[in-house]
C-alpha positions in Angstrom: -111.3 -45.4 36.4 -112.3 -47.2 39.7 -113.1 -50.6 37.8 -109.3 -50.5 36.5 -108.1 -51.2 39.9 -108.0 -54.6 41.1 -110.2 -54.9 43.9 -108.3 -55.6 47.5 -108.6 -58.9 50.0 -108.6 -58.6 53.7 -105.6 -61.4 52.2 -103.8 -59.3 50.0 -102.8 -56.1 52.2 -98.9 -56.2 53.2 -97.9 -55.5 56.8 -95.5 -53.1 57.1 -91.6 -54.3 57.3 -90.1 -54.9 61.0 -87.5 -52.2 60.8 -85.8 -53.4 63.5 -85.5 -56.4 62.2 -83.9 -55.1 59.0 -81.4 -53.2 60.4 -80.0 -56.0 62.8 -79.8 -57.9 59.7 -77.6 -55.0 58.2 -75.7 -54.3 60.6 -74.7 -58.3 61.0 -73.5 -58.1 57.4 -71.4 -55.3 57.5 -69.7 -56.0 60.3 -69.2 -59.7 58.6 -67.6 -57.6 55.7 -65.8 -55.7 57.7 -64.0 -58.3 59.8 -63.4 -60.5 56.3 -61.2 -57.7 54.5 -57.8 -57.8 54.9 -55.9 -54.3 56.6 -52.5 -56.2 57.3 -50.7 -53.3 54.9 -51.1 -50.4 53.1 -51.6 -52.2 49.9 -53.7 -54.3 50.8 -56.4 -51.7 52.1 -55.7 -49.3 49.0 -55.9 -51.8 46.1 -56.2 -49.0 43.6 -53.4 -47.4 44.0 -49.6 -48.7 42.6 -47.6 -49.7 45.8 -43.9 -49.0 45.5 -41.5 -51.9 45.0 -39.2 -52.9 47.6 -35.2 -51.7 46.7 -32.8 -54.2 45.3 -29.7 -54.7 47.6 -26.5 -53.5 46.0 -23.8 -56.1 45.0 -20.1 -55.5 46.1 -19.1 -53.9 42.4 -22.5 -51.5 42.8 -21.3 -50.3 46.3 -17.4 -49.9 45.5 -19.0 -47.7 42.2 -21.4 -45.8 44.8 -18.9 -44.9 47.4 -16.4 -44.1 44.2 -18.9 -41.7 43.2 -19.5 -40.3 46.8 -15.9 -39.6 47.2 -15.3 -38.0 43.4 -18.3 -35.7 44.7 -16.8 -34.6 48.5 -13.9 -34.1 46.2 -15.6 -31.9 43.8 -17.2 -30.0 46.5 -14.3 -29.3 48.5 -12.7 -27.6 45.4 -15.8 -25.4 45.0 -15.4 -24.4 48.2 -11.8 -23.4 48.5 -12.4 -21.7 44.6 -15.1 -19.6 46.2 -12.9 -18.7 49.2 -10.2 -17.4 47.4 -12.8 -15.3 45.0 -14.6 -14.0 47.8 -11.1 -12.8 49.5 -9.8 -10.8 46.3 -13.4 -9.4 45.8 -12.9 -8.0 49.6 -9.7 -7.2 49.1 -10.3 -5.2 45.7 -13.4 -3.2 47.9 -11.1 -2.3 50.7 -8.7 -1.0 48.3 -10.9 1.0 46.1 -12.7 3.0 48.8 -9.9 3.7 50.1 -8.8 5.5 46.6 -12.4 6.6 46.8 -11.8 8.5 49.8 -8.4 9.6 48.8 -10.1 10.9 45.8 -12.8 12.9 47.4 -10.4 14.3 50.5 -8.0 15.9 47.5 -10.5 17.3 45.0 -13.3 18.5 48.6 -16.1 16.8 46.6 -18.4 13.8 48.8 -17.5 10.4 48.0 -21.0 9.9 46.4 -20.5 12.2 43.6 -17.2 10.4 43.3 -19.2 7.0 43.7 -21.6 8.4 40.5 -18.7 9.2 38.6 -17.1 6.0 38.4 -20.3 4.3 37.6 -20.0 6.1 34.2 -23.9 5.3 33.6 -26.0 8.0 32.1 -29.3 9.1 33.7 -31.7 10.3 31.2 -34.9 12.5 32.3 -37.4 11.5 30.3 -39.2 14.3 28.2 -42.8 15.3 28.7 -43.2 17.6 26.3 -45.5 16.5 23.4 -44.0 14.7 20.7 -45.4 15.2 17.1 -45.8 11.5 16.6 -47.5 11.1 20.0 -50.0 14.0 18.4 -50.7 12.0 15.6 -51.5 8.7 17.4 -53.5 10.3 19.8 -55.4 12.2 17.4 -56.5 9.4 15.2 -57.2 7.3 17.9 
């Protein structure tokens, strides 16, 4: 195996690299890079990613038809408003007068206003029943 290799010159061996050489070098060309690229804008210094387009200025017709639509929407608003206003006083005023009958209820007839309350409601409360059901027997027993 030692005749393989080609035999080796006091001519032929390599001195080693100057690294400080190298990295002066290096350093002279990235900062060379770095001063060359432009960073005036956002764009510019992101070239992979879409920039947004700058808006279009509106004509006169466009703004009349945008401040038409700004006032039809205060309009709309203010009517929402007012509609709600007037609901929200009946509802009040419907509460007021029913616990009141509530209470005149209860007073007359010596029962709380809860079970009065639970009364009116006219929902049903089931208790569920525990016992065992024959179809719940069956499932369970050929499971």
């Amino acid at each position: 195996m030692a005749a393989n290799l080609p035999a080796t010159t006091s001519q032929e061996t390599v001195n080693p690299p100057n690294h400080e050489a190298i990295q002066h070098t290096l350093h002279t060309e990235i900062t060379e890079i770095t001063t060359n690229v432009n960073n005036s804008s956002w764009a510019a210094r992101n070239l992979n990613h879409p920039a947004l387009t700058p808006c279009v200025l509106l004509n006169a017709a466009q703004k009349a038809q945008v401040n038409a639509q700004k006032v039809s929407c205060k309009l709309s608003t203010e009517q929402c408003k007012e509609s709600e206003a007037v609901l929200t006083t009946t509802i009040q005023w419907l509460l007021t007068e029913e616990t009141e009958k509530i209470d005149a209820i209860a007073l007359k007839h010596n029962v709380s206003q809860e079970k009065v309350k639970k009364l009116m409601r006219g929902g049903n409360h089931y208790k569920g029943n525990w016992n065992v059901q024959l179809a719940n027997a069956l499932i369970y027993a050929k499971a």
